[in-house]
Residue frames as qw, qx, qy, qz and C-alpha x, y, z in Angstrom:
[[0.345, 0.872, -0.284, 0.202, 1.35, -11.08, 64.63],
 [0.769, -0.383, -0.161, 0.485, 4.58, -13.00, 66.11],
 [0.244, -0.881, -0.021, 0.405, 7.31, -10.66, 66.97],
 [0.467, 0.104, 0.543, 0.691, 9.08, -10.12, 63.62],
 [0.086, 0.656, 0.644, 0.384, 6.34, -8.90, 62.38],
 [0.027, -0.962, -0.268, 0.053, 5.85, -5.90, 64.55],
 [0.350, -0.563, 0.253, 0.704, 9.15, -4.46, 63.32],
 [0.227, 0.088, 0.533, 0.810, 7.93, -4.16, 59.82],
 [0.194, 0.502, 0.198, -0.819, 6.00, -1.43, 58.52],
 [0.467, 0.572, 0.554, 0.384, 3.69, -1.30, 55.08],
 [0.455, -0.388, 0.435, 0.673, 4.91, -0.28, 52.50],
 [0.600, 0.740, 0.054, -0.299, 3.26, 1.46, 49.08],
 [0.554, 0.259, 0.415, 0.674, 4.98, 0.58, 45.35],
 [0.061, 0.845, 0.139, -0.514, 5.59, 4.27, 44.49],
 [0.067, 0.731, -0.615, -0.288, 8.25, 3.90, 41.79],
 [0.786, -0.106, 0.577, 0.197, 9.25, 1.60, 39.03],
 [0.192, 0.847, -0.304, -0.391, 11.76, 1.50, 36.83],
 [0.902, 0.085, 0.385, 0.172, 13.03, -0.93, 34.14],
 [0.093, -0.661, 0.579, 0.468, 16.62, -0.77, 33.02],
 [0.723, 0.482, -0.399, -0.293, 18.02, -2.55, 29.33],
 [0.233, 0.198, -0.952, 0.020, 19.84, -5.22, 31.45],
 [0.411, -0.089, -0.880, -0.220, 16.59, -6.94, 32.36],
 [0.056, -0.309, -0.666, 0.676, 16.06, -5.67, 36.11],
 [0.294, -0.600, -0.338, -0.663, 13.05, -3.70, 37.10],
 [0.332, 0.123, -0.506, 0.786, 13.66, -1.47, 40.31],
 [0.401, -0.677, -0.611, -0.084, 10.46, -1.56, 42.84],
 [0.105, 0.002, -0.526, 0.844, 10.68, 1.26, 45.43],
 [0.534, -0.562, -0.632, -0.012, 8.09, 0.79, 48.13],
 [0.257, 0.329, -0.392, 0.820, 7.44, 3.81, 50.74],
 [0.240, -0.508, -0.724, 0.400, 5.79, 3.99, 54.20],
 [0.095, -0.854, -0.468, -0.205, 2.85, 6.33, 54.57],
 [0.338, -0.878, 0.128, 0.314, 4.33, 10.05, 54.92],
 [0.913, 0.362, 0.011, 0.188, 7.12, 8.94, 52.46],
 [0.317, -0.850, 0.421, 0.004, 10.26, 9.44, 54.98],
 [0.482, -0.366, 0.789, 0.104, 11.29, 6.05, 54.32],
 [0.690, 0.490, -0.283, -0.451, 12.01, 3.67, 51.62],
 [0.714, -0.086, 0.683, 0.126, 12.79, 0.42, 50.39],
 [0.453, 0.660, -0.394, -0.452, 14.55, 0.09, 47.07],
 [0.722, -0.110, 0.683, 0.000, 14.04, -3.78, 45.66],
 [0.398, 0.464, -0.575, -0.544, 15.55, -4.89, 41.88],
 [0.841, 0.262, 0.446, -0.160, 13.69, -7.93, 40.28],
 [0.272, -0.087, 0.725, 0.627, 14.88, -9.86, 37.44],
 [0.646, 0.140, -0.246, -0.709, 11.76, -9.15, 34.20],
 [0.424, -0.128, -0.885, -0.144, 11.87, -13.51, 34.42],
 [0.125, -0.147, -0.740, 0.644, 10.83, -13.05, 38.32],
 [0.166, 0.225, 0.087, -0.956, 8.43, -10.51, 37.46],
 [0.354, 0.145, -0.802, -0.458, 7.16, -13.28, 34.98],
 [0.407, -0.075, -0.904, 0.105, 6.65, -15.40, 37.58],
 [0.312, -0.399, -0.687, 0.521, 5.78, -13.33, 40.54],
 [0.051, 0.859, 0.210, 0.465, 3.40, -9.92, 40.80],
 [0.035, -0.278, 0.336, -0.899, 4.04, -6.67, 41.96],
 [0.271, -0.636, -0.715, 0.105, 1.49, -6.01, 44.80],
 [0.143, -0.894, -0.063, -0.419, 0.40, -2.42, 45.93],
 [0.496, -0.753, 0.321, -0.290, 1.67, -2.91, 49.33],
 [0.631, 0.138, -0.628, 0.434, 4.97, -5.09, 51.25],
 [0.566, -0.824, 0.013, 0.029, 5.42, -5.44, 54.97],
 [0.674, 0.368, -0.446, 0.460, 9.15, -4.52, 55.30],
 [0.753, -0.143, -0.219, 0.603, 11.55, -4.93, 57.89],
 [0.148, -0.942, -0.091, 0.286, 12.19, -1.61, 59.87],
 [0.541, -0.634, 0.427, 0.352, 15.78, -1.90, 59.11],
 [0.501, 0.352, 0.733, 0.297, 15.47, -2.57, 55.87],
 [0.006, 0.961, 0.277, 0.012, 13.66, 1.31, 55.32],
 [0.496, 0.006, -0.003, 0.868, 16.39, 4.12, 54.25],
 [0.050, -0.675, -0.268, 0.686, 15.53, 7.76, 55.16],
 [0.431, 0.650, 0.408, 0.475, 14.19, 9.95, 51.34],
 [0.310, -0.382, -0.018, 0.870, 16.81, 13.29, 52.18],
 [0.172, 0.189, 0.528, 0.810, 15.22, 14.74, 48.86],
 [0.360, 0.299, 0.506, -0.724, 11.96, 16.97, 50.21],
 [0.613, 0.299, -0.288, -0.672, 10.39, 16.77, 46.51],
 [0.549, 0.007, -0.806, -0.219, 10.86, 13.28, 46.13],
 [0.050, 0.140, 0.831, -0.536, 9.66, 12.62, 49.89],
 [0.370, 0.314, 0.443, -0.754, 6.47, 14.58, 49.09],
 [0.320, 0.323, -0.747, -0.484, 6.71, 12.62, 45.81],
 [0.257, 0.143, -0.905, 0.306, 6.31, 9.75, 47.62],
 [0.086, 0.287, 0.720, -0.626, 3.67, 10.37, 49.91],
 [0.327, 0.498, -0.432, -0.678, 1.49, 11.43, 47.28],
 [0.641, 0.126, -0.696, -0.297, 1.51, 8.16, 45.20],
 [0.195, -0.172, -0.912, 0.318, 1.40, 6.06, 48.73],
 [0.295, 0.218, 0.270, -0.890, -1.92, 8.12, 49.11],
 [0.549, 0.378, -0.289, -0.687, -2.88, 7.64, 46.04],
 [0.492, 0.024, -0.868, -0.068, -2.26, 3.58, 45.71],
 [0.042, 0.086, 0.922, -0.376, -3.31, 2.70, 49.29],
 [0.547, 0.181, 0.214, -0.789, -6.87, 4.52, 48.34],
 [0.729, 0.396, -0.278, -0.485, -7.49, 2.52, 45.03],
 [0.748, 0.151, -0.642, -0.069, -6.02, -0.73, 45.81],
 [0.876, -0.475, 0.083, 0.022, -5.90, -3.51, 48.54],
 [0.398, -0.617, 0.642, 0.220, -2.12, -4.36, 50.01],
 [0.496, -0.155, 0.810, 0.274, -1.87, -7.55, 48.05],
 [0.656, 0.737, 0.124, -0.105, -3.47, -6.32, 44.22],
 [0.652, -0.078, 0.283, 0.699, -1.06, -6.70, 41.51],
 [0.188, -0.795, 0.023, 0.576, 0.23, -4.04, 40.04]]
């Protein structure tokens, strides 16, 4: 692990959403689902590249989920993915 690495945390795919201009909005949350990451793909990218269960992100990178339902939302589905799939299965 060099030292980059131990500032990022894994991450679960809890959440996707695909809008009519083309995107498709990944949100990834860390066990406990306090934090998030909210990444938009293009559908070509998506073409090209899989979802995976799991991302290491960047601490800093991770925004606090104020919403208690959607936190325990969250945690929940990062339960529920990390049981039934390795980090790097697509999705």
């Amino acid at each position: 692990m060099t030292d980059s690495d131990a500032d990022d945390v894994r991450c679960w795919l809890v959440e996707r959403e695909y809008t009519d201009k083309g995107l498709v909005t990944l949100v990834y949350a860390e066990p406990g689902g306090e934090r998030a990451a909210v990444m938009q793909r293009s559908s070509n990218m998506l073409a090209r590249q899989d979802v995976t269960a799991a991302v290491d992100v960047e601490v800093d990178e991770l925004e606090p989920v104020d919403d208690p339902a959607t936190r325990d939302r969250y945690a929940t589905e990062v339960e529920r993915t990390s049981e039934s799939h390795a980090p790097d299965d697509a999705l």
